[in-house]
N, C-alpha and C positions, 0 to 999 in steps of 0.2 A: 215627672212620673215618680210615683212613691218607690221606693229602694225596696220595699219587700217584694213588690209586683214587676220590679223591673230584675229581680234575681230570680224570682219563678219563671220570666219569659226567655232569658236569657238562658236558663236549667235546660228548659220544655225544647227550645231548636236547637241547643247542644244538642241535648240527646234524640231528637229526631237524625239530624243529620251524622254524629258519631254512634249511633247507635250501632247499626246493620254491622260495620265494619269494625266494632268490637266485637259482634258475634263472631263474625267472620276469622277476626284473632282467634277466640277461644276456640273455634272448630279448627280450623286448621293447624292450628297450636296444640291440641289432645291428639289428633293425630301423629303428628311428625313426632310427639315424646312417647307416644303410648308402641309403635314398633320401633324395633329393632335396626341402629344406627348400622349394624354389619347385613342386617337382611337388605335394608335398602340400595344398600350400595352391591348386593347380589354376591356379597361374598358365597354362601352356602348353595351357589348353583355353579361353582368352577373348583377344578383340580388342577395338580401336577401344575402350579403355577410357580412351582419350586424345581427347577432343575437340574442336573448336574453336568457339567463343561466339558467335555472329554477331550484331551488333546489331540489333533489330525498326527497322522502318522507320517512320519519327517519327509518319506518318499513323494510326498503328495506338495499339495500347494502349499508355501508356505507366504509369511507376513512381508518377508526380501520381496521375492517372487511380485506380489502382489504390490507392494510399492513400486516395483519398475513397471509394470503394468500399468497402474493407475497413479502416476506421478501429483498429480495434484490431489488427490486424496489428502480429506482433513484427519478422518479417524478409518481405522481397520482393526475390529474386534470380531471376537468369538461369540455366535449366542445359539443356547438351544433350541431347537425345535422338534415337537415329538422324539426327544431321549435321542437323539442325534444333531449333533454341533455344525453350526456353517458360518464362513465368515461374512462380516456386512463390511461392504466399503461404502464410506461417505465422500461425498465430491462435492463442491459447491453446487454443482448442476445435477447431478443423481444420486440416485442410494443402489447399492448390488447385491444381491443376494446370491455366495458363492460358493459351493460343492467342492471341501477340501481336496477331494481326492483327484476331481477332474477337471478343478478351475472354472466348472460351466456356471453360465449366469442361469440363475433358476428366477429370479425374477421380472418383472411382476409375475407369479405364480398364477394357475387359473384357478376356474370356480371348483374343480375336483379339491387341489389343495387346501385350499381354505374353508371347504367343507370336514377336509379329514383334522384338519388343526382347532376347528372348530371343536368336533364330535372329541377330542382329543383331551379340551379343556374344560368339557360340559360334564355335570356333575349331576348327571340323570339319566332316565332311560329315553328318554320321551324320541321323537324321530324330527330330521330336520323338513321344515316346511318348503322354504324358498332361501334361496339365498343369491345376491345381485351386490355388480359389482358399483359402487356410488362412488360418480367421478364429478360431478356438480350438483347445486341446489342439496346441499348437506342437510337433514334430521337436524332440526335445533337439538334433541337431545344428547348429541354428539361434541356439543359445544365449540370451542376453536379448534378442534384437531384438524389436521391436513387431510385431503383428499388425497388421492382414491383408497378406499376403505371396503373389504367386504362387507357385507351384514350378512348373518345367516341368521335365521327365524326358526326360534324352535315350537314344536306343536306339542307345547306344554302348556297346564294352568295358569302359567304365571305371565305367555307371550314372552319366551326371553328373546332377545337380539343378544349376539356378540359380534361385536366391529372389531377387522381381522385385518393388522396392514400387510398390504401384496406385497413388500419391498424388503420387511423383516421376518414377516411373520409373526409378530405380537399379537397379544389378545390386548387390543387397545382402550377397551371397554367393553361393561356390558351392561343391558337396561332390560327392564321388566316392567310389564303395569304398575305394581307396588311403587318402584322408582317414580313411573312419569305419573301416577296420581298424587307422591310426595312433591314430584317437578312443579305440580300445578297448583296444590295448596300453597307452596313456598312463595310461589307468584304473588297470587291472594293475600297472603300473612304479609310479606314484604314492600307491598303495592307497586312491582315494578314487573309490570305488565309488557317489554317489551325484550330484555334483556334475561332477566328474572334472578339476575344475581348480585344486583345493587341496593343495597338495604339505607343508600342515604338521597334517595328520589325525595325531590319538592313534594313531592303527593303526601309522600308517608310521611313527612316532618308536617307537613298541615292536621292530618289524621291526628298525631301527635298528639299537637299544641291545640286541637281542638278538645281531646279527650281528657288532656290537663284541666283546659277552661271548663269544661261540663264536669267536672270535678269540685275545680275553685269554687262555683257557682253552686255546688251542691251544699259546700260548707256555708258559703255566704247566706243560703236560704236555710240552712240550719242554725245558722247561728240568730236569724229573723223570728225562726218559731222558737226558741229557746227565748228569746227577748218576749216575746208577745206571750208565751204562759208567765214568764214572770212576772211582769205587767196586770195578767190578770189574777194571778195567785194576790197579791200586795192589795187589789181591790176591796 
């Protein structure tokens, strides 16, 4: 086959088959640079994500106390929640969520609590929709965090969730449409359609090297028509 006709046909189903999926880059590529790396991640829909440790008052429970209590205990620290301080004991087998002043285990908290710690970190007016407690079959957008997690669903613009753990109390996360239509382009752009956070998938390295070779191919048939007007300039 002639070398100029075999680097036009070689060009032609390059770019048929790498085509779509360069698109595909550029589109979901303008998007992910065009907003806002802090909006995405929902920073300007949370507050008081900052705050301050107040020490229990020596009559109450203290860290002694609570090592003879839970002898195997790994860690027992101090953390805030809504502008009041409780301790978390860690144990190989559970987590505790403990009221300095009266030793009581407040956890797993219910769905009142983790609505008020919710409403607490939301950084709006909007009202809560639903909120359920997810003990199996996790939201992929939650990624590997541990079960059991509130969610509470705000009836705002944006559909935010914050994932709220029973055991500490933490705002563990939070996601909004903006996020999971970033989640899905990321997919797309990356081509790794099942995990969506592997950017070295067989797929996408074919994608690659195919878009390299409809490239090479481009030059090879340019540098064919450069040849062939010279040829005919010289005549």
């Amino acid at each position: 086959m002639n070398k100029f006709f075999l680097a036009r046909s070689l060009h032609k189903w390059l770019g048929l088959i790498v085509g779509l999926q360069v698109l595909i880059w550029l589109a979901t590529g303008l998007y992910m640079v065009v907003l806002d790396l802090d909006f995405i991640h929902g920073d300007p829909l949370v507050r008081n994500m900052r705050q301050v440790i107040t020490i229990p008052d020596s009559s109450g429970t203290s860290v002694s106390s609570l090592r003879a209590q839970y002898p195997d205990a790994t860690d027992i620290a101090l953390r805030p929640i809504m502008g009041s301080s409780f301790f978390t004991v860690t144990t190989p087998d559970q987590r505790y969520l403990i009221k300095p002043q009266s030793a009581e285990v407040i956890s797993p908290f219910d769905q009142e609590m983790a609505r008020k710690i919710a409403l607490f970190h939301y950084n709006g007016k909007a009202s809560i929709r639903e909120s359920r407690l997810i003990t199996t079959d996790p939201p992929r957008e939650i990624g590997p965090r541990h079960l059991p997690l509130w969610r509470v669903d705000f009836n705002d613009s944006y559909s935010t969730s914050f994932y709220i753990d029973p055991y500490s109390g933490a705002l563990v996360t939070r996601r909004h449409q903006y996020w999971r239509i970033f989640d899905f382009f990321f997919m797309l752009h990356i081509m790794d359609y099942d995990e969506r956070s592997d950017a070295h998938k067989l797929l996408l390295k074919i994608a690659q090297f195919s878009g390299v070779s409809f490239a090479l191919s481009g030059l090879w048939l340019l540098f064919f028509s450069f040849r062939k007007r010279r040829k005919a300039a010289l005549r």
